[in-house]
C-alpha positions as CSV (number, residue, x, y, z in Angstrom):
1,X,-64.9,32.3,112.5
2,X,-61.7,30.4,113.2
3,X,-62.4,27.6,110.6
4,X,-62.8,30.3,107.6
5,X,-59.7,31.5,108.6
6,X,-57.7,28.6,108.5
7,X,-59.1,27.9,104.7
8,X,-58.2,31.5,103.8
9,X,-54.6,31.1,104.8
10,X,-54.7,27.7,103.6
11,X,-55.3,28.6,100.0
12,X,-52.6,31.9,100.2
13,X,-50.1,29.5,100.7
14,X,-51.3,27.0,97.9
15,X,-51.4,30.6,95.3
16,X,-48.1,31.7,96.8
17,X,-46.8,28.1,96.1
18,X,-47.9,28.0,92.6
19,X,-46.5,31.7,92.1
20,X,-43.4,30.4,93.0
21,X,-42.9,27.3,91.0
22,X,-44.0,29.2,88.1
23,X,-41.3,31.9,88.4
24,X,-38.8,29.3,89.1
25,X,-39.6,27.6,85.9
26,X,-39.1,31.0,83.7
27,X,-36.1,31.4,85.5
28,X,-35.0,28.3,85.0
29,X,-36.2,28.8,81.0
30,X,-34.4,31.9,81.0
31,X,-31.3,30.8,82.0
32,X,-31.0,27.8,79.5
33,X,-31.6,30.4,76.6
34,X,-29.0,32.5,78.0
35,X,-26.7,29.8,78.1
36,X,-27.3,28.3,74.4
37,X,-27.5,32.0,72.8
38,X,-24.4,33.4,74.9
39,X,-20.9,33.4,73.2
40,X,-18.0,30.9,74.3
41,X,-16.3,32.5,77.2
42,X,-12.8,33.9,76.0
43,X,-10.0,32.4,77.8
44,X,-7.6,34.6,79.5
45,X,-4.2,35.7,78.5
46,X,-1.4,32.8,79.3
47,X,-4.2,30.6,79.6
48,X,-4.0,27.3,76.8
49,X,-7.4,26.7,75.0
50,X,-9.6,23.7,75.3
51,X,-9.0,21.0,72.9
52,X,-12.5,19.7,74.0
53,X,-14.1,23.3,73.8
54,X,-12.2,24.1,70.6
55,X,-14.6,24.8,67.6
56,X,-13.3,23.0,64.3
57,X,-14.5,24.9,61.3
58,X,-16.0,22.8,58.9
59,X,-14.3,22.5,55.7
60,X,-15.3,25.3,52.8
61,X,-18.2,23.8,50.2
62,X,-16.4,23.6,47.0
63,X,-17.9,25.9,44.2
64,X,-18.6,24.3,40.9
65,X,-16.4,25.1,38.4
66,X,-17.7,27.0,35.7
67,X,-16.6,25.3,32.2
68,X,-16.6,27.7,29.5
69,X,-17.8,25.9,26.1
70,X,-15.1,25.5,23.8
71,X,-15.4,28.0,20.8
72,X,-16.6,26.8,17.1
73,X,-14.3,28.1,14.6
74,X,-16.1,29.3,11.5
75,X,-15.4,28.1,8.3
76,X,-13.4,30.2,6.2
77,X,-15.1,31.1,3.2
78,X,-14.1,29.1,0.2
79,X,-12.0,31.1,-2.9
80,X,-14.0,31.3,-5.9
81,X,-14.0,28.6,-8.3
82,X,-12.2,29.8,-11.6
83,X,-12.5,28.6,-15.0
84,X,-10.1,25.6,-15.4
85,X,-7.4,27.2,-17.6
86,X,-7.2,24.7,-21.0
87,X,-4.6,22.4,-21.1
88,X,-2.5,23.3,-23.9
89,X,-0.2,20.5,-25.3
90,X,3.2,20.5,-26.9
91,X,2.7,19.8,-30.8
92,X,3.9,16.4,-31.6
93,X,7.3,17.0,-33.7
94,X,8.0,16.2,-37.0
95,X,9.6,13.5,-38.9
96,X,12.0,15.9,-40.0
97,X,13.0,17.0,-37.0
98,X,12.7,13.5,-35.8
99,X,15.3,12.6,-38.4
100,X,17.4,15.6,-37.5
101,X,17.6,14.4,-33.5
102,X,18.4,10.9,-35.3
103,X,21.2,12.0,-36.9
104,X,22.7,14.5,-34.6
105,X,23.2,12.1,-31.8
106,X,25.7,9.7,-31.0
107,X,24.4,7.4,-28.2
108,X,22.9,3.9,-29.6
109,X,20.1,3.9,-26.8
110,X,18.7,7.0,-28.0
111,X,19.1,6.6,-31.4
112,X,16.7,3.5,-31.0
113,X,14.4,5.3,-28.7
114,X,13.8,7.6,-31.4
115,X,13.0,5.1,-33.8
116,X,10.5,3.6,-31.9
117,X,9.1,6.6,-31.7
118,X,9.1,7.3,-35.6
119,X,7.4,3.5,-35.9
120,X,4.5,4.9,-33.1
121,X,3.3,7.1,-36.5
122,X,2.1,3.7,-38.1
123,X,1.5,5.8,-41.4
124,X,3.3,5.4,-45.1
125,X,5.9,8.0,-43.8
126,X,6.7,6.4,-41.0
127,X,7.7,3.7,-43.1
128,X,9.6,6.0,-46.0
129,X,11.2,7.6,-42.6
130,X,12.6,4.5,-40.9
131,X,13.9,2.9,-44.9
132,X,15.8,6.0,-44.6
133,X,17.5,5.7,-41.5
134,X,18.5,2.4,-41.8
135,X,20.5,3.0,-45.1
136,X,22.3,5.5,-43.4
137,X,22.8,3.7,-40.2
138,X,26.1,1.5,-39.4
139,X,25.5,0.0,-36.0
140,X,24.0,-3.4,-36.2
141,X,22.0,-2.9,-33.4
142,X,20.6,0.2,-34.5
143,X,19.9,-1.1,-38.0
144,X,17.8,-4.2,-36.1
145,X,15.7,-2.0,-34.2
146,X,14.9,0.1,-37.3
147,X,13.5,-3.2,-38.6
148,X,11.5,-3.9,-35.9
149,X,10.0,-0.9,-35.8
150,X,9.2,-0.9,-39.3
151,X,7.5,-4.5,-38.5
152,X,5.2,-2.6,-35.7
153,X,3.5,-0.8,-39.0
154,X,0.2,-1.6,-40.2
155,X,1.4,-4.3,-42.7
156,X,-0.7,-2.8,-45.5
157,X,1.1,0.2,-45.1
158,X,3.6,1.6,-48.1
159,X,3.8,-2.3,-48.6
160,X,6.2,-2.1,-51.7
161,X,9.0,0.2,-49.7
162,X,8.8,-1.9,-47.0
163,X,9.9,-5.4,-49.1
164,X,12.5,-3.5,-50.6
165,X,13.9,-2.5,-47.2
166,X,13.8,-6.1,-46.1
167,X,15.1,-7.0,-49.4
168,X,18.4,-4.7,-48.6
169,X,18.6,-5.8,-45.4
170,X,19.2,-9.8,-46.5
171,X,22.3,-8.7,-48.8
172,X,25.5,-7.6,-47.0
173,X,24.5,-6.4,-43.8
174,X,25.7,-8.0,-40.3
175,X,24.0,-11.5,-39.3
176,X,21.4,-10.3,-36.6
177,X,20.2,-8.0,-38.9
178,X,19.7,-10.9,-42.0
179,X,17.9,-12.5,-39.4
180,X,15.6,-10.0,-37.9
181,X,15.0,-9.5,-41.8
182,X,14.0,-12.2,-42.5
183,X,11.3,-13.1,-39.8
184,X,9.9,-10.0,-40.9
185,X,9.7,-11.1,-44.2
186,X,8.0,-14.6,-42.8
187,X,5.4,-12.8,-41.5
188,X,4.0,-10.3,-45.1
189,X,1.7,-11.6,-47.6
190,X,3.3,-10.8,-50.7
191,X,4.6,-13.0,-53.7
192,X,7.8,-11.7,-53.4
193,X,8.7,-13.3,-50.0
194,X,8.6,-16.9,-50.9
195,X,11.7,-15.9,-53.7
196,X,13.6,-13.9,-51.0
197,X,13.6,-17.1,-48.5
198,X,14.8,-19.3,-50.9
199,X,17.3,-16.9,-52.1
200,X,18.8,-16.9,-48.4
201,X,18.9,-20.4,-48.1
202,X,20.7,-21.3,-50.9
203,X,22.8,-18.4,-50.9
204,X,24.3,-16.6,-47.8
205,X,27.2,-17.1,-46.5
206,X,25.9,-18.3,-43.1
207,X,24.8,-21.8,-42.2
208,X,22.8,-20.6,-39.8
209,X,20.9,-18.0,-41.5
210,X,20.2,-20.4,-44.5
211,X,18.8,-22.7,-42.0
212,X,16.2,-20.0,-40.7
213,X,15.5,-19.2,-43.9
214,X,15.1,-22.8,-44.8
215,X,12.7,-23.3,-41.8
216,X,10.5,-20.1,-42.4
217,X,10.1,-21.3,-46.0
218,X,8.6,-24.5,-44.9
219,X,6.6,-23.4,-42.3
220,X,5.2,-20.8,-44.3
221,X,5.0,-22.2,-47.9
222,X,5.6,-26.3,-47.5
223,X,4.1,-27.5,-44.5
224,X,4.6,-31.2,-43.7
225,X,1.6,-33.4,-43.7
């Protein structure tokens, strides 16, 4: 009997071993789970905290910014389109009153201005309008341009008033005006002109001007060969 015994306590001891070792190991377990899980242990009063036990929080995440989309303005609505309103234009003015302005004023300049304007009608009135003014005009410079103007004309225009013109203007008047006379003259194809050109230089007063004349007539009626 004393062998079976023996065995019997034997494997008591083995359980009760095992029974123990397995208790300490949940203890153990238990104790580590305590110890992660529990919280930090609060220092007492007076006491200065642990730099090394000190928690540093970590930093905030940053939100993302929400961009709001930049508002479209609408187009306004366009006016409505109107009818074009005609273009009404001032009527030319008359010779008459073309005349009338001619007359009334005193500066040279504008006096001349008008003229030119008269000449842009480039019709037989034009021509019976610009005979007239030079008869009544006295400044030498005026009286010229008057004869220019009247050269701008359509050369077929009221042809006989405008050799008579020219034909005044070689007799007694100052010498720009003989000469702007006669290079008008020069330049018309009538039978009249060749007399005229001989008549001014044979006869007037000016050696000069005879010699013009003298040079328009060969140029125009002898040519050298």
């Amino acid at each position: 009997m004393r062998p079976n015994l023996d065995a019997g306590q034997n494997l008591f001891s083995r359980s009760t071993l095992a029974v123990l070792g397995l208790l300490a190991i949940v203890t153990l377990a238990a104790a580590i789970w305590f110890l992660q899980g529990a919280p930090p242990p609060v220092p007492e009063a007076g006491t200065p905290p642990d730099p090394a036990s000190a928690t540093v929080p970590e930093p905030p995440i940053p939100r993302p910014l929400l961009v709001m989309p930049a508002a479209v303005p609408r187009p306004e609505p366009s006016p409505p389109v109107s009818d074009p309103l005609p273009t009404v234009s001032e009527p030319e003015p008359s010779l008459a009153l073309l005349e009338r302005r001619f007359h009334a004023t005193r500066a040279k300049e504008e006096r001349i201005e008008i003229a030119a304007e008269i000449g842009g009608r480039n019709d037989a009135d034009a021509v019976a309008s610009l005979s007239r003014l030079f008869q009544a005009e006295a400044h030498p410079a005026v009286k010229a341009a008057l004869l220019a103007d009247l050269n701008e004309i359509d050369r077929d225009t009221a042809p006989e008033l405008r050799l008579r013109t020219l034909a005044a203007a070689l007799r007694g008047q100052p010498r720009n005006v003989r000469e702007t006379a006669l290079d008008s003259l020069a330049q018309l194809d009538d039978p009249q002109v060749a007399p005229l050109l001989k008549q001014a230089m044979t006869a007037d007063p000016d050696r000069e001007i005879r010699e013009i004349a003298a040079a328009l007539y060969r140029a125009r009626f002898a040519p050298e060969r």
